[in-house]
C-alpha positions in Angstrom: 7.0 -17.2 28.6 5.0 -16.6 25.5 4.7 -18.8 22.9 5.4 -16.1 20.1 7.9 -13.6 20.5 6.6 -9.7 20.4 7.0 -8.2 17.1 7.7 -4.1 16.6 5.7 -2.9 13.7 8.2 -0.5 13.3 10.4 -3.2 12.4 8.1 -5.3 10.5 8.5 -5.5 6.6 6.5 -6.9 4.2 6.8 -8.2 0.3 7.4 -5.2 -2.5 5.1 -7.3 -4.5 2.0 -7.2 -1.6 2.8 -3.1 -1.0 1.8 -2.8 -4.9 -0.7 -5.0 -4.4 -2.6 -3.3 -1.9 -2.1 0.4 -3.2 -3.2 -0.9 -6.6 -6.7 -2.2 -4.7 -7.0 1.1 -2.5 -6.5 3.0 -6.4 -9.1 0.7 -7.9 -11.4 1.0 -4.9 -11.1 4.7 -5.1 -11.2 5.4 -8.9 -14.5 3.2 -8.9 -17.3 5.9 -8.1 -14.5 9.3 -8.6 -12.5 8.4 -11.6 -12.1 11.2 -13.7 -10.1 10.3 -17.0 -9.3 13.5 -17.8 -7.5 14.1 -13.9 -6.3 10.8 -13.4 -4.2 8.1 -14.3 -5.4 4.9 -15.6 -5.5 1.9 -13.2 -3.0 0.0 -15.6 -0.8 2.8 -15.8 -0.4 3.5 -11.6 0.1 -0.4 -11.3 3.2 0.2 -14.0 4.4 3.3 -11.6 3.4 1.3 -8.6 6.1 -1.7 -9.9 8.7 1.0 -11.0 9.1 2.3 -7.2 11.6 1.3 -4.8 10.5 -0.1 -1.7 10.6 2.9 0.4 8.9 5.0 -2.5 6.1 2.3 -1.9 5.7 2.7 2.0 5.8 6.6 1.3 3.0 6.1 -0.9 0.5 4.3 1.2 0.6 7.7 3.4 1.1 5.4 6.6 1.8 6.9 10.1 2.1 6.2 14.0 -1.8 6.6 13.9 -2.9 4.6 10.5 0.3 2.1 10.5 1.4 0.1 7.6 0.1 -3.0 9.0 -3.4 -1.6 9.1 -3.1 -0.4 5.5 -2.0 -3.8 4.5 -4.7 -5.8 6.5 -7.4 -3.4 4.7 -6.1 -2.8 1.2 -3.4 -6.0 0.8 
């Protein structure tokens, strides 16, 4: 028997506070070299929007599927 139990992604959850976290980096990595003031949104102003969504409004937002899963966005961006 193994010593830990298999895990579903599909089931796995993680902290609201580490799903702002890491779509707050990814927007910070992003706006670094393309940030256009005029197009988009300050940094401190997504990271306001980011902590105004609901939980499922954040998962949404991290454009996660079967074949980039949320785990992978969260070990790159959280």
């Amino acid at each position: 028997m193994p010593l830990f139990a298999t895990v579903s992604l599909d089931d796995m959850t993680f902290p609201k506070e580490l799903l702002v976290e890491a779509l707050y980096n990814e927007y910070v990595f992003l706006c670094h070299d393309d940030y256009d003031p005029d197009v988009d949104i300050a940094p401190e102003d997504y990271l306001t929007m980011l902590k105004d969504m609901t939980y499922d409004e954040l998962v949404e937002e991290t454009d996660t599927d079967e074949h980039f899963t949320l785990i992978e966005y969260i070990e790159a961006w959280g």
